[in-house]
C-alpha positions as MATLAB code, in Angstrom:
seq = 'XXXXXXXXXXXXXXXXXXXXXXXXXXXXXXXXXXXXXXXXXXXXXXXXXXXXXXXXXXXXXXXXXXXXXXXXXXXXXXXXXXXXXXXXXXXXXXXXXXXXXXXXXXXXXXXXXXX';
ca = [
       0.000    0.000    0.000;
       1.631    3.286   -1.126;
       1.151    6.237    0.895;
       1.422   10.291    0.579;
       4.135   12.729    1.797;
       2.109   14.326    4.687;
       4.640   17.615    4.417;
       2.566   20.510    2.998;
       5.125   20.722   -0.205;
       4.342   17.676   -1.220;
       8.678   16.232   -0.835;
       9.496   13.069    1.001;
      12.523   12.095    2.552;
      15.349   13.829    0.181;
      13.050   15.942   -2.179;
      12.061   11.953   -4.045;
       8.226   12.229   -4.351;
       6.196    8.976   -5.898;
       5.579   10.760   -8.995;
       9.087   11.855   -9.458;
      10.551    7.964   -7.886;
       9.490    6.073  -11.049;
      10.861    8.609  -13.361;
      14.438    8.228  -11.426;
      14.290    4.787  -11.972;
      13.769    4.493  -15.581;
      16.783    7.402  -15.927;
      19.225    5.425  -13.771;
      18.594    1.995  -15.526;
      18.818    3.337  -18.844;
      22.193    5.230  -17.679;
      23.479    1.732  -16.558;
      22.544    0.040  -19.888;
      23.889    2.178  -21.977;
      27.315    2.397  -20.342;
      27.632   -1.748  -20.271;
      25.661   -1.695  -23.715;
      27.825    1.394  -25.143;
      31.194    0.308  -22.746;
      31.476   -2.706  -25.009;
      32.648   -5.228  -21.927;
      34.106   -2.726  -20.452;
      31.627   -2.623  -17.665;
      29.535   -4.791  -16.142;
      25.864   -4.131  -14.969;
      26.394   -4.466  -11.496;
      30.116   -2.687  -11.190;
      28.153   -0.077  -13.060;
      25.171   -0.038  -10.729;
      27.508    0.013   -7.505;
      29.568    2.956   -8.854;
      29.888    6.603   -6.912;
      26.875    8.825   -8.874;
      29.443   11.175   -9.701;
      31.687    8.550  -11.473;
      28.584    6.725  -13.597;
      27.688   10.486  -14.583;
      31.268   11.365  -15.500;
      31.406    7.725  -17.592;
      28.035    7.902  -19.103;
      29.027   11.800  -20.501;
      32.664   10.615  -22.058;
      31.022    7.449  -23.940;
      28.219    9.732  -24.788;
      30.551   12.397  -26.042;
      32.575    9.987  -28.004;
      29.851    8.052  -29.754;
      28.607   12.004  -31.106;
      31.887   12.916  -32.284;
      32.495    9.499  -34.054;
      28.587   10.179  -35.481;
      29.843   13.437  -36.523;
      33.240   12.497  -38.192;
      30.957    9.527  -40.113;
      28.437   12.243  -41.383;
      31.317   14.556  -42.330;
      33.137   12.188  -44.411;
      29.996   11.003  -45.837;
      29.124   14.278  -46.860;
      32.676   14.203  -48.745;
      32.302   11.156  -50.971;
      28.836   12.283  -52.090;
      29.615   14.349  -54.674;
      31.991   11.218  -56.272;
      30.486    9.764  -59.194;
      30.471    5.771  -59.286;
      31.000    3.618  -62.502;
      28.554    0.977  -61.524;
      24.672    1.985  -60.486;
      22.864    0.351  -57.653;
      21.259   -2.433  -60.208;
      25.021   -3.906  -60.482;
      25.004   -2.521  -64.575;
      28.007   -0.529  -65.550;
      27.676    2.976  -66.541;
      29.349    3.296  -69.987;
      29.553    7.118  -70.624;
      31.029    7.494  -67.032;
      33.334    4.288  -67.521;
      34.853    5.844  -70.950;
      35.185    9.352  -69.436;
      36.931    7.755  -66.462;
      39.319    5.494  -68.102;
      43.007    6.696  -68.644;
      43.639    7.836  -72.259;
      46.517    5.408  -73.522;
      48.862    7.213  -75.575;
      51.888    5.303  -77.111;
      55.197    6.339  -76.031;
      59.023    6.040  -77.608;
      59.225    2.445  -78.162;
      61.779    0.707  -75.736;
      64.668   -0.527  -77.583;
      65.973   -3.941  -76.537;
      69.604   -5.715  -77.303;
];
């Protein structure tokens, strides 16, 4: 049986109401899983779940960080090779006109002389 904060502010012990306590719960569990998802065996659920607040934060921001910057450099070097053109479309059929503008013009050269 659940019952109410009887202070006239409506905080329990700590400022953790019952509205607000099922809302912490989700946010701290999905912290945890994506540190040991994200962590890649680095971590473990429960050496993540026994860590120092301040530590999980400070471990969930530098993954998170580094998973936005890789995201970044992917977009930005996808951006790059967009404007490249490609010989073969995405049926698997060669392009011709862009395979004989592509293709080195052979030009003949002095002829080697051989003893």
């Amino acid at each position: 049986m659940l019952t109410r904060s009887i202070s006239y502010w409506g905080l329990s012990f700590f400022g953790l109401t019952y509205d607000t306590a099922s809302q912490y719960r989700i946010n701290l569990f999905t912290q945890i899983h994506e540190i040991v998802f994200h962590g890649k065996g680095g971590y473990d659920w429960e050496t993540v779940y026994n860590m120092p607040i301040w530590l999980r934060k400070f471990t969930f921001v530098r993954i998170n960080d580094y998973y936005e910057k890789e995201a970044a450099e992917y977009d930005k070097a996808k951006g790059s090779s967009s404007n490249r053109s490609t010989l073969v479309d995405p049926s698997g059929n060669i392009n011709k006109e862009a395979f004989k503008q592509a293709a080195p013009k052979v030009t003949s050269g002095p002829k080697a002389k051989y003893k």
